[in-house]
N, CA, C, O and CB atoms as a CASP TS submission, in Angstrom:
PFRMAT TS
TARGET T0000
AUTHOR 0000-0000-0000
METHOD Language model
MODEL 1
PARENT N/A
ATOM      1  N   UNK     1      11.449  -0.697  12.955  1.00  0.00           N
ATOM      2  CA  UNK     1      10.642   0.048  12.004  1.00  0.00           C
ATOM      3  C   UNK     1       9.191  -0.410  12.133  1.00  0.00           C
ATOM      4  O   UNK     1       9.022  -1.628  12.191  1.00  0.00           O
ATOM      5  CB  UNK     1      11.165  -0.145  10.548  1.00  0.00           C
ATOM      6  N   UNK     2       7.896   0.547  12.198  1.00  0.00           N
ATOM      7  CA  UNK     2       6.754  -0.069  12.205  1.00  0.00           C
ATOM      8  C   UNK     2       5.987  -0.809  10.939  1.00  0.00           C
ATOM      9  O   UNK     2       6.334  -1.599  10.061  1.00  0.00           O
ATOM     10  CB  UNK     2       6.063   0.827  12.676  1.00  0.00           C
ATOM     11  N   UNK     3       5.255  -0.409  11.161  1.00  0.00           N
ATOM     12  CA  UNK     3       4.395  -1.495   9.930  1.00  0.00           C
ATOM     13  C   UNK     3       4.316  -0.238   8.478  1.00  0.00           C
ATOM     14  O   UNK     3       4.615  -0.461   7.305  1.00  0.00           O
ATOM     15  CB  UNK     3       2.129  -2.120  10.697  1.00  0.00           C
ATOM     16  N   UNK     4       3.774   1.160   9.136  1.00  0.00           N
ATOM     17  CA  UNK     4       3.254   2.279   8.267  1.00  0.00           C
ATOM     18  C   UNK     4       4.661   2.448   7.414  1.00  0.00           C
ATOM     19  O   UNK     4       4.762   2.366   6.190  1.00  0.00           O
ATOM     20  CB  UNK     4       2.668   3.795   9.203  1.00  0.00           C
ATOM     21  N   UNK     5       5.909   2.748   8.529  1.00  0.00           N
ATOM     22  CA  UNK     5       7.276   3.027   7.679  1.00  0.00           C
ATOM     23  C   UNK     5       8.017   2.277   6.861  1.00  0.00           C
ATOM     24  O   UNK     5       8.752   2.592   5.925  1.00  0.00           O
ATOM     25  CB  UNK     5       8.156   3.306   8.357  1.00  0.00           C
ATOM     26  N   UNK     6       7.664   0.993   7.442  1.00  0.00           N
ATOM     27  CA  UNK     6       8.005   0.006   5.938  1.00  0.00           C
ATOM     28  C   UNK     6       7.207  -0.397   4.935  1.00  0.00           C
ATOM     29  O   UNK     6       7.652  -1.061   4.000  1.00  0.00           O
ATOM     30  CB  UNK     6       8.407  -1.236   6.164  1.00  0.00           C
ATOM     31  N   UNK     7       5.754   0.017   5.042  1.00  0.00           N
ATOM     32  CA  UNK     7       5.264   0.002   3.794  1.00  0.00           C
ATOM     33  C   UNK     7       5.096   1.139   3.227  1.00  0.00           C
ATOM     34  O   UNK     7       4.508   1.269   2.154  1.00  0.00           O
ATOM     35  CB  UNK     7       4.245  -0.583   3.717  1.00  0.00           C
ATOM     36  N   UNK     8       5.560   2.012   3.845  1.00  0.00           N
ATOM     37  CA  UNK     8       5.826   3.508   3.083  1.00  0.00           C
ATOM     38  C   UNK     8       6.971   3.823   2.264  1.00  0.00           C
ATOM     39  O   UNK     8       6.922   4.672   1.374  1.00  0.00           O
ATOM     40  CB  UNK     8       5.933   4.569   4.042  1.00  0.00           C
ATOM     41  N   UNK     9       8.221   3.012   2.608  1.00  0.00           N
ATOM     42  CA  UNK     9       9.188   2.529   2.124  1.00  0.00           C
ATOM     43  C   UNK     9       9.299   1.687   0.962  1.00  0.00           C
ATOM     44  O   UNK     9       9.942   2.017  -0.035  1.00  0.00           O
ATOM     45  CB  UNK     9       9.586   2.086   2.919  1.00  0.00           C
ATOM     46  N   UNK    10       8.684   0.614   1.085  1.00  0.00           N
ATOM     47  CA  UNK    10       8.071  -0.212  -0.206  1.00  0.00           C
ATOM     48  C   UNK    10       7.198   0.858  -1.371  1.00  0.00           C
ATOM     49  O   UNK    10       7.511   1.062  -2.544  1.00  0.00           O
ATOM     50  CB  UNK    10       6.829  -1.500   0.493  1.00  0.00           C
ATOM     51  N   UNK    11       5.995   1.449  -0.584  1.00  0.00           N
ATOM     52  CA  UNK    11       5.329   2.233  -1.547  1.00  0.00           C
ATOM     53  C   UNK    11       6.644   3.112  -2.532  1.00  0.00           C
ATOM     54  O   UNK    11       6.921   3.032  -3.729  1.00  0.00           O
ATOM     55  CB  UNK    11       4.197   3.322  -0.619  1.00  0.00           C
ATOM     56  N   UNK    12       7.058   3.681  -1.761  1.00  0.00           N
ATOM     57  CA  UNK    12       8.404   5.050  -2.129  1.00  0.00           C
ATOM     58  C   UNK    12       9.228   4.390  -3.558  1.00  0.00           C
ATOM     59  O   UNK    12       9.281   4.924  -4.665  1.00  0.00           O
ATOM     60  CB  UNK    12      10.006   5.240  -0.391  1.00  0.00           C
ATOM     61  N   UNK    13       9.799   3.146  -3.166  1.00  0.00           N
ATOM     62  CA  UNK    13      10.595   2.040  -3.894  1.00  0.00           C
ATOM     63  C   UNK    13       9.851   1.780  -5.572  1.00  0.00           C
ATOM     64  O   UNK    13      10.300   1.755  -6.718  1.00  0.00           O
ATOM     65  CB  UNK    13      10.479   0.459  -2.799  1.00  0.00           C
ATOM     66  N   UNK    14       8.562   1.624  -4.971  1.00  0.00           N
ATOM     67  CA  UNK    14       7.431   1.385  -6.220  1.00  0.00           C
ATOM     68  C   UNK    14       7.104   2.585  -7.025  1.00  0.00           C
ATOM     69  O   UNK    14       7.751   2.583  -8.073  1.00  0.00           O
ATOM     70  CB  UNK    14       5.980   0.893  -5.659  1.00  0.00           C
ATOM     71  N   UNK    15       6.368   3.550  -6.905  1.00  0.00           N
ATOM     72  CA  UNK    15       5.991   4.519  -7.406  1.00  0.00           C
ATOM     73  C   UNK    15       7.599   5.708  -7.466  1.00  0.00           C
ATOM     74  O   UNK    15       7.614   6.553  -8.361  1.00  0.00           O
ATOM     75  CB  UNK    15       4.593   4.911  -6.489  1.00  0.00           C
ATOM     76  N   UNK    16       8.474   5.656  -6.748  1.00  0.00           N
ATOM     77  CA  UNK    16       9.610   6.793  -6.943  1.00  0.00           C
ATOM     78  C   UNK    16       9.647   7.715  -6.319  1.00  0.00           C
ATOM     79  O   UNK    16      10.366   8.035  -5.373  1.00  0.00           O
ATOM     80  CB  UNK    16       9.719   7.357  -7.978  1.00  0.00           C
ATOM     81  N   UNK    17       8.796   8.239  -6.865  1.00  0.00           N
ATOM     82  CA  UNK    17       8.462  10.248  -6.609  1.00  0.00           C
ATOM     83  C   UNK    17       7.791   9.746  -4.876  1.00  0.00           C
ATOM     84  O   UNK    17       7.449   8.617  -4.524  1.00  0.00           O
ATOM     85  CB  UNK    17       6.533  11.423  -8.285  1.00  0.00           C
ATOM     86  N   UNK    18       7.778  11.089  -4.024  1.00  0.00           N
ATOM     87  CA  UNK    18       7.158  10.685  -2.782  1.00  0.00           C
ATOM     88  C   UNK    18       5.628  11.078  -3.099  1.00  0.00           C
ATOM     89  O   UNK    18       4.689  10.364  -2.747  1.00  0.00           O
ATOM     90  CB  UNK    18       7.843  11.465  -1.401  1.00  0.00           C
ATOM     91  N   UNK    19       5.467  12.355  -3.841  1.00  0.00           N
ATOM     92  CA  UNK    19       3.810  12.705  -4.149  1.00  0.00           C
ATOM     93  C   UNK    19       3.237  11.743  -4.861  1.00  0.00           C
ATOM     94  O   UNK    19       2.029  11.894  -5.046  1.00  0.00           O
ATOM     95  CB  UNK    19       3.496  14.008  -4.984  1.00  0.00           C
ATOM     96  N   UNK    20       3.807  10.667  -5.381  1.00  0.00           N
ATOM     97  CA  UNK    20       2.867   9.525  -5.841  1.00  0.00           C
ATOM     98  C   UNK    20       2.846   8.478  -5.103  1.00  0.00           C
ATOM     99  O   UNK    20       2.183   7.533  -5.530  1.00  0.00           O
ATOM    100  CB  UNK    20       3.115   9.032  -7.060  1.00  0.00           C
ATOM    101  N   UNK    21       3.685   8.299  -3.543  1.00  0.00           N
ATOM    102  CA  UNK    21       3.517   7.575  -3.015  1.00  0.00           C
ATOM    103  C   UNK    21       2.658   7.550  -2.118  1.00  0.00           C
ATOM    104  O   UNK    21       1.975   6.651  -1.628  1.00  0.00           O
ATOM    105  CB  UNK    21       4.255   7.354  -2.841  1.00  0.00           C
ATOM    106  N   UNK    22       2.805   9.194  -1.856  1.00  0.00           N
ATOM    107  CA  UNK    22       1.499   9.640  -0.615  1.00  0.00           C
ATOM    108  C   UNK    22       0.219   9.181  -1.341  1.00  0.00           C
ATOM    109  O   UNK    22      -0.355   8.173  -0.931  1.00  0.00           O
ATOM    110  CB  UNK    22       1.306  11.618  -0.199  1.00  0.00           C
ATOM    111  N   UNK    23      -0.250   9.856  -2.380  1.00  0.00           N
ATOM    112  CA  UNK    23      -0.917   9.414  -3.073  1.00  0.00           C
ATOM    113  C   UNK    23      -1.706   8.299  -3.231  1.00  0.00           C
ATOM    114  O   UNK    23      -2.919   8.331  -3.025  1.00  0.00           O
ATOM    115  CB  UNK    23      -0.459   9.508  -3.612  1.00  0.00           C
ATOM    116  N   UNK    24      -1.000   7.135  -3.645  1.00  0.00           N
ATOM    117  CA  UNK    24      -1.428   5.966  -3.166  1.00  0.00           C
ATOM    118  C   UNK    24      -2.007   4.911  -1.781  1.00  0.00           C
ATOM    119  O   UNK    24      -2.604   3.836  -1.728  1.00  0.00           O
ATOM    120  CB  UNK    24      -0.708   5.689  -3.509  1.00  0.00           C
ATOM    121  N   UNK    25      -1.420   5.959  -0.676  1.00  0.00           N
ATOM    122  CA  UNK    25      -1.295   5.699   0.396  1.00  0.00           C
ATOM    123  C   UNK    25      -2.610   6.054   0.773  1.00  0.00           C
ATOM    124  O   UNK    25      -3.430   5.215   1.145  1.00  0.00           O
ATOM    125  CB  UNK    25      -0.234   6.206   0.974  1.00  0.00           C
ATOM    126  N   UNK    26      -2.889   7.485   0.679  1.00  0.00           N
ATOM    127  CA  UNK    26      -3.569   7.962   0.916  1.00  0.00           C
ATOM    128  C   UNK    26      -5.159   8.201   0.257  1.00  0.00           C
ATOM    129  O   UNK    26      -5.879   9.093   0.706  1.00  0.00           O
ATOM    130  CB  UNK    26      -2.879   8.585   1.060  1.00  0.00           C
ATOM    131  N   UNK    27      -5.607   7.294  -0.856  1.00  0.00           N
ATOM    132  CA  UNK    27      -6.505   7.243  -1.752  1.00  0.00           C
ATOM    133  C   UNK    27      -7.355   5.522  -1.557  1.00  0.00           C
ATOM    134  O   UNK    27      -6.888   4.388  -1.661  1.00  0.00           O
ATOM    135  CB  UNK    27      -5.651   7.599  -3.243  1.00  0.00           C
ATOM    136  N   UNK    28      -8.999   6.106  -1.184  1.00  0.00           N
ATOM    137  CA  UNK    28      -9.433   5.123  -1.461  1.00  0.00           C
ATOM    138  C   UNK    28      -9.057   3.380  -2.078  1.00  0.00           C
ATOM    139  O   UNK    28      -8.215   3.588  -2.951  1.00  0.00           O
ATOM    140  CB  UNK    28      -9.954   5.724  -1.941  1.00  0.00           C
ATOM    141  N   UNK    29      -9.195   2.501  -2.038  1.00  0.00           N
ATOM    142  CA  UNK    29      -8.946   1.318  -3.249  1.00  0.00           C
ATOM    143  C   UNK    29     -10.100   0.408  -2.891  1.00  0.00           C
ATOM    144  O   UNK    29     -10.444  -0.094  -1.821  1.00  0.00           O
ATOM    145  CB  UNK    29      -7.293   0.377  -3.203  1.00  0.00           C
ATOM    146  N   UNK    30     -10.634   0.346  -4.225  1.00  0.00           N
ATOM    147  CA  UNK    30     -11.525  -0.451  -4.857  1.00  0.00           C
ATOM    148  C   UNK    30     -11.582  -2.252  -3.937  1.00  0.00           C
ATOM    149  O   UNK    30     -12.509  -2.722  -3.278  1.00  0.00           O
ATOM    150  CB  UNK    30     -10.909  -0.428  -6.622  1.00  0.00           C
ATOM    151  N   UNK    31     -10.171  -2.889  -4.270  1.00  0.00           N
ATOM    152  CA  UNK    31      -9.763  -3.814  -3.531  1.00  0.00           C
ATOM    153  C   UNK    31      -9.208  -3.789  -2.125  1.00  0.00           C
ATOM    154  O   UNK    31      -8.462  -4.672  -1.704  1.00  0.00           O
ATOM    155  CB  UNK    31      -9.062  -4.257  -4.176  1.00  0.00           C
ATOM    156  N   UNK    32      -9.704  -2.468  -1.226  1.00  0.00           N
ATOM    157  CA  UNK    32      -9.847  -2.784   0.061  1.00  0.00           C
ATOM    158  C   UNK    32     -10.943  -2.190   0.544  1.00  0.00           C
ATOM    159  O   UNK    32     -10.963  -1.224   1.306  1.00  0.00           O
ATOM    160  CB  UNK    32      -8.801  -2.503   0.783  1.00  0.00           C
ATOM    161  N   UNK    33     -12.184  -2.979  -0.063  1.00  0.00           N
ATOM    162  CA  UNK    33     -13.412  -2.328   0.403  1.00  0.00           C
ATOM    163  C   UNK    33     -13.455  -0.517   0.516  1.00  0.00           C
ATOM    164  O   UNK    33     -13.821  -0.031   1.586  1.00  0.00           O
ATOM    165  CB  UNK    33     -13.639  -3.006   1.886  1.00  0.00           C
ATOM    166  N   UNK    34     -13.142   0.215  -0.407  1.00  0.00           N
ATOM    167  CA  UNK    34     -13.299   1.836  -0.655  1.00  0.00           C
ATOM    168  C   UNK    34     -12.240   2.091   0.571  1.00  0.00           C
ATOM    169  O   UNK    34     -12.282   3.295   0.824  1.00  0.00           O
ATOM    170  CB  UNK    34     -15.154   2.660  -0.436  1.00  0.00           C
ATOM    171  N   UNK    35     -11.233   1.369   1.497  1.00  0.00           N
ATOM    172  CA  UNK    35     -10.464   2.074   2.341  1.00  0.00           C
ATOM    173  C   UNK    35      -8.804   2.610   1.706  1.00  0.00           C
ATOM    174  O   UNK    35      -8.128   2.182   0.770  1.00  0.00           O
ATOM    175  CB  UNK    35     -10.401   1.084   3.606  1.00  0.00           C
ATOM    176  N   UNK    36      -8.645   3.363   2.381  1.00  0.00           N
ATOM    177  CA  UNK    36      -6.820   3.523   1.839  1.00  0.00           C
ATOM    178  C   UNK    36      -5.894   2.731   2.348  1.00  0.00           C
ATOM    179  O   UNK    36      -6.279   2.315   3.440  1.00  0.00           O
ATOM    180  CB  UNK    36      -6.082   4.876   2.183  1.00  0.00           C
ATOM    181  N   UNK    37      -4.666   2.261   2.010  1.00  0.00           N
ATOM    182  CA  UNK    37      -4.073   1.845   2.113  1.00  0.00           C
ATOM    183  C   UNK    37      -3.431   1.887   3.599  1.00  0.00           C
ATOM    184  O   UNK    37      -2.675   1.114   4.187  1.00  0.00           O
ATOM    185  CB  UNK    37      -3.720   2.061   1.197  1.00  0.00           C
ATOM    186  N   UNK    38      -4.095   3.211   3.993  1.00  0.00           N
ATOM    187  CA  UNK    38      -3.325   3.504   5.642  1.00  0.00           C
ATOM    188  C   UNK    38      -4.711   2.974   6.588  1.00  0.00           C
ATOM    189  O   UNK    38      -4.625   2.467   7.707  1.00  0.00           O
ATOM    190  CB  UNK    38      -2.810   5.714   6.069  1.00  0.00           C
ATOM    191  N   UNK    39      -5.686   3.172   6.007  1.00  0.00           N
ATOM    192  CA  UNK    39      -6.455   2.807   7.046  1.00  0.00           C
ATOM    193  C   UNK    39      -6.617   1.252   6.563  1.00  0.00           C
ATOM    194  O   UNK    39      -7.169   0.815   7.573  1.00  0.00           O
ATOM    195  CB  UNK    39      -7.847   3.754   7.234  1.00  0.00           C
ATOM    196  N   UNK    40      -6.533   0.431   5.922  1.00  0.00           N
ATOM    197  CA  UNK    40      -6.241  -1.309   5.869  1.00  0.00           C
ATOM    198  C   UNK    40      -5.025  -1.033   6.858  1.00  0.00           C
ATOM    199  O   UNK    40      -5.356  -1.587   7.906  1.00  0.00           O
ATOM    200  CB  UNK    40      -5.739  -2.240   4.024  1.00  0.00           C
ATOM    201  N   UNK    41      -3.654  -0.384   7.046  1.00  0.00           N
ATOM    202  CA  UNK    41      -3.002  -0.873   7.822  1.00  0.00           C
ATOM    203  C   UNK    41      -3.170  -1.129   9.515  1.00  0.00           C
ATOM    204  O   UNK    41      -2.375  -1.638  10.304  1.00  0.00           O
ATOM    205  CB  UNK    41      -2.174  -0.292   7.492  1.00  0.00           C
ATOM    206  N   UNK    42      -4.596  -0.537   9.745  1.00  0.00           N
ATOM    207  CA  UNK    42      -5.167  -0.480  11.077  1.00  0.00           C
ATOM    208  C   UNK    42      -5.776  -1.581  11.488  1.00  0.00           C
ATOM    209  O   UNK    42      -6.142  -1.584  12.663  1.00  0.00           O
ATOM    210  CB  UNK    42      -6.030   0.484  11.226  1.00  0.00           C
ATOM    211  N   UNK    43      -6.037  -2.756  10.673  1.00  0.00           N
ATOM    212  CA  UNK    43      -6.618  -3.361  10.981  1.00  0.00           C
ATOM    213  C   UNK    43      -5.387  -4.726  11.045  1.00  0.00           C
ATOM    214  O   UNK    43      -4.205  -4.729  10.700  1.00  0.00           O
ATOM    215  CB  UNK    43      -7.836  -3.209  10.225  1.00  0.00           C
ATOM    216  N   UNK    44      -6.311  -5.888  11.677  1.00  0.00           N
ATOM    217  CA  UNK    44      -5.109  -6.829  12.498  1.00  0.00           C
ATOM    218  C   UNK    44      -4.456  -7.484  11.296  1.00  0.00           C
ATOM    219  O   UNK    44      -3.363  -8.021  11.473  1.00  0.00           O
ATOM    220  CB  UNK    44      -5.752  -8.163  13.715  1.00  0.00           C
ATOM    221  N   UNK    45      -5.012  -7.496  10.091  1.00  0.00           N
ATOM    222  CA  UNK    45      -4.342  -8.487   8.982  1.00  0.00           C
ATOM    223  C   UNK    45      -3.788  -7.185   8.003  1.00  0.00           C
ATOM    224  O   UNK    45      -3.129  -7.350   6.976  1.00  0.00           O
ATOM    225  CB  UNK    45      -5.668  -9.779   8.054  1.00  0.00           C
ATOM    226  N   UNK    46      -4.059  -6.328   8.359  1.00  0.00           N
ATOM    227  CA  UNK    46      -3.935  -4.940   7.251  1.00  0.00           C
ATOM    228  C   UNK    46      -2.556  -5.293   6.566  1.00  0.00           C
ATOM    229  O   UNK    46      -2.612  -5.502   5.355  1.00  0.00           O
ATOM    230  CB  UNK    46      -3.828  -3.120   8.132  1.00  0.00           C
ATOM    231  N   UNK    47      -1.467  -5.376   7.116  1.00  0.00           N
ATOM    232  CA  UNK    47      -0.035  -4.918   7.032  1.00  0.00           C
ATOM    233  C   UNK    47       0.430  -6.264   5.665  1.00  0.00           C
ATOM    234  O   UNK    47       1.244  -6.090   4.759  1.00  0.00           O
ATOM    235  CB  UNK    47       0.957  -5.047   8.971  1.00  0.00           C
ATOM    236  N   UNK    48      -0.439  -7.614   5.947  1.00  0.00           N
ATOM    237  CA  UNK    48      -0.515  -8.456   4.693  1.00  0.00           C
ATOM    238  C   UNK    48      -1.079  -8.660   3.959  1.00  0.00           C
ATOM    239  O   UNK    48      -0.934  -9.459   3.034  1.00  0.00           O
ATOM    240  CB  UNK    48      -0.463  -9.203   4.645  1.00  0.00           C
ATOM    241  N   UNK    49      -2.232  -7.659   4.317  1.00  0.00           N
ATOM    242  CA  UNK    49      -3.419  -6.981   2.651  1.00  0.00           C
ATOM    243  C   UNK    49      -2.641  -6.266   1.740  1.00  0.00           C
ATOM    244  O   UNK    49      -2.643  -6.400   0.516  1.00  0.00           O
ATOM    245  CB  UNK    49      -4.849  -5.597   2.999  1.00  0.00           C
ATOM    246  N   UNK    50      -1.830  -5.332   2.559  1.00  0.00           N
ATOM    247  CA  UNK    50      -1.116  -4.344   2.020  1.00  0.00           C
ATOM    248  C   UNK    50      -0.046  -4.853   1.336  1.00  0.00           C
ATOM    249  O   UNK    50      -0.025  -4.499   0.157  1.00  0.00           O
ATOM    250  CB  UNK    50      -0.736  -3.456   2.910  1.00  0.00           C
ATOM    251  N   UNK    51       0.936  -5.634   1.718  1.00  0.00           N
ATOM    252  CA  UNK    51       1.605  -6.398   0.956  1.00  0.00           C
ATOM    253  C   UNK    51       1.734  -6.727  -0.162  1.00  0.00           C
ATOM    254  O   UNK    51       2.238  -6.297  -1.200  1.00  0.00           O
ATOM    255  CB  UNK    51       1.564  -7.033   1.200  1.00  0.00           C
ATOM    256  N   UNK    52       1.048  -7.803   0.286  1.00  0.00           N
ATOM    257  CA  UNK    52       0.447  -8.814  -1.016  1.00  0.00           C
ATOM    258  C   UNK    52      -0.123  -7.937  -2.280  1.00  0.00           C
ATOM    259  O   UNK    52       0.181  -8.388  -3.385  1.00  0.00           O
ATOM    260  CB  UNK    52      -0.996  -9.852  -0.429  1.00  0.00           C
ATOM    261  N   UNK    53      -0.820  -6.878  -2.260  1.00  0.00           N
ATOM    262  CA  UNK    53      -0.892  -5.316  -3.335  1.00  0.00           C
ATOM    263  C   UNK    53      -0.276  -5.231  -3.843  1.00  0.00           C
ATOM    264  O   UNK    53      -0.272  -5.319  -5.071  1.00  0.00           O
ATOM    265  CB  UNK    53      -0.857  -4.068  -3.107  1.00  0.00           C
ATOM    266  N   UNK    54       0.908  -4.923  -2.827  1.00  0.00           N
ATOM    267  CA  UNK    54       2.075  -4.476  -3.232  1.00  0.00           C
ATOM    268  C   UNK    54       3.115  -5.264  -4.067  1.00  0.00           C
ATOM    269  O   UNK    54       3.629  -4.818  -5.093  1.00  0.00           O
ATOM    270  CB  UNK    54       2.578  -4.120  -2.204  1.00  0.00           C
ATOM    271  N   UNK    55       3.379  -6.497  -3.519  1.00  0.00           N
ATOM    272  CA  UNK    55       4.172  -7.467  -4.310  1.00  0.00           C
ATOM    273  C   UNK    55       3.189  -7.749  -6.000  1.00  0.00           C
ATOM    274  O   UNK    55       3.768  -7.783  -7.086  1.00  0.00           O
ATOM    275  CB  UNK    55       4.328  -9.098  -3.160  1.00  0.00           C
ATOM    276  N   UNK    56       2.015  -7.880  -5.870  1.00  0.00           N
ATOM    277  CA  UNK    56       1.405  -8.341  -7.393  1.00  0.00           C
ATOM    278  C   UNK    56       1.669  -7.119  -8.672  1.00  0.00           C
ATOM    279  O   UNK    56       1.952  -7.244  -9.864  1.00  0.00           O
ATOM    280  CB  UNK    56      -0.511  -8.573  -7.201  1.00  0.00           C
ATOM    281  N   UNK    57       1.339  -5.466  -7.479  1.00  0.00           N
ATOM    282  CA  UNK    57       2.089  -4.110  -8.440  1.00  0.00           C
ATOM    283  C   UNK    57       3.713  -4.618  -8.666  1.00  0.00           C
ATOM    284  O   UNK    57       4.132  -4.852  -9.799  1.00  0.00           O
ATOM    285  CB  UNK    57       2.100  -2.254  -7.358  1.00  0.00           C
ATOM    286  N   UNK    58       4.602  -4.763  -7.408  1.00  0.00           N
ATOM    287  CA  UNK    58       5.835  -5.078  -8.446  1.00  0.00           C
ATOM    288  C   UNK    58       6.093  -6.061  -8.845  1.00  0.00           C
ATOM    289  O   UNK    58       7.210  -6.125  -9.358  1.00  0.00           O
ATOM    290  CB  UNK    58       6.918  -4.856  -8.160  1.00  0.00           C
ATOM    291  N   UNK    59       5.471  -6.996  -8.843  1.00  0.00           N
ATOM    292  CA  UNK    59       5.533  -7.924 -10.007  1.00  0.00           C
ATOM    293  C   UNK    59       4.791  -8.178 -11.627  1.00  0.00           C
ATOM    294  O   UNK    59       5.027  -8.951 -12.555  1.00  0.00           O
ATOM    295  CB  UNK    59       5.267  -8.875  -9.382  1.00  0.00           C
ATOM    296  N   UNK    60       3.818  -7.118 -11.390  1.00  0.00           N
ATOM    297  CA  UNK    60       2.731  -6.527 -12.784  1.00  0.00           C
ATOM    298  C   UNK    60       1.646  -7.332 -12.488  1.00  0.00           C
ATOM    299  O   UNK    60       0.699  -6.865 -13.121  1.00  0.00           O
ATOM    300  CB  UNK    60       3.253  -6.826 -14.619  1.00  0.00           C
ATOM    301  N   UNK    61       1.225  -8.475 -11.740  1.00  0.00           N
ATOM    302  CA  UNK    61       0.263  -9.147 -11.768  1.00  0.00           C
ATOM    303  C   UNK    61      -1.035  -8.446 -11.113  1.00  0.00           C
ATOM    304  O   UNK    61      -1.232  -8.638  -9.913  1.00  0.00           O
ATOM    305  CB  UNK    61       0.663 -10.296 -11.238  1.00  0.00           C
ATOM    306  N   UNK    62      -1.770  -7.784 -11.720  1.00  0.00           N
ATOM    307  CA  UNK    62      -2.645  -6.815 -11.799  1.00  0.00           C
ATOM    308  C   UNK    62      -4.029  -7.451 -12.468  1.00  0.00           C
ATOM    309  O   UNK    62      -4.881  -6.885 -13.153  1.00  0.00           O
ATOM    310  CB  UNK    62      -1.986  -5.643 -12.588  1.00  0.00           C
ATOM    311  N   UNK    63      -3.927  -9.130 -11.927  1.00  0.00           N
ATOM    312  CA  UNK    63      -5.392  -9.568 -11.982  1.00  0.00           C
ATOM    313  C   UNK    63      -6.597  -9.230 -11.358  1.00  0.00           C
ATOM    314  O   UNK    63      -7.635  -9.817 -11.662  1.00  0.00           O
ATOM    315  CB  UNK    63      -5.425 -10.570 -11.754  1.00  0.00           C
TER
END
């Protein structure tokens, strides 16, 4: 599995619905310098920027 399909998978897991996963995926963020979530995954550390997001959303830690 690549990097995009398992964090698309994770996203899916998190948000539910798929239009809120694209969504997320696909939308600017503040905390990756104005990029989306797909374009942080382009870069060489992207895939544990993305992560680490991800684990603090399912865990609520939203410092």
């Amino acid at each position: 599995m690549d990097s995009n399909s398992e964090i698309r998978k994770i996203v899916l897991e998190l948000f539910v619905q798929e239009e809120l996963a694209d969504e997320w995926l696909n939308t600017p963020k503040w905390f990756f310098d104005d990029l989306t979530p797909l374009e942080v995954l382009q870069k060489s550390e992207g895939k544990e920027a993305v992560l680490s997001i991800l684990n603090r959303i399912r865990y609520g830690d939203l410092s």
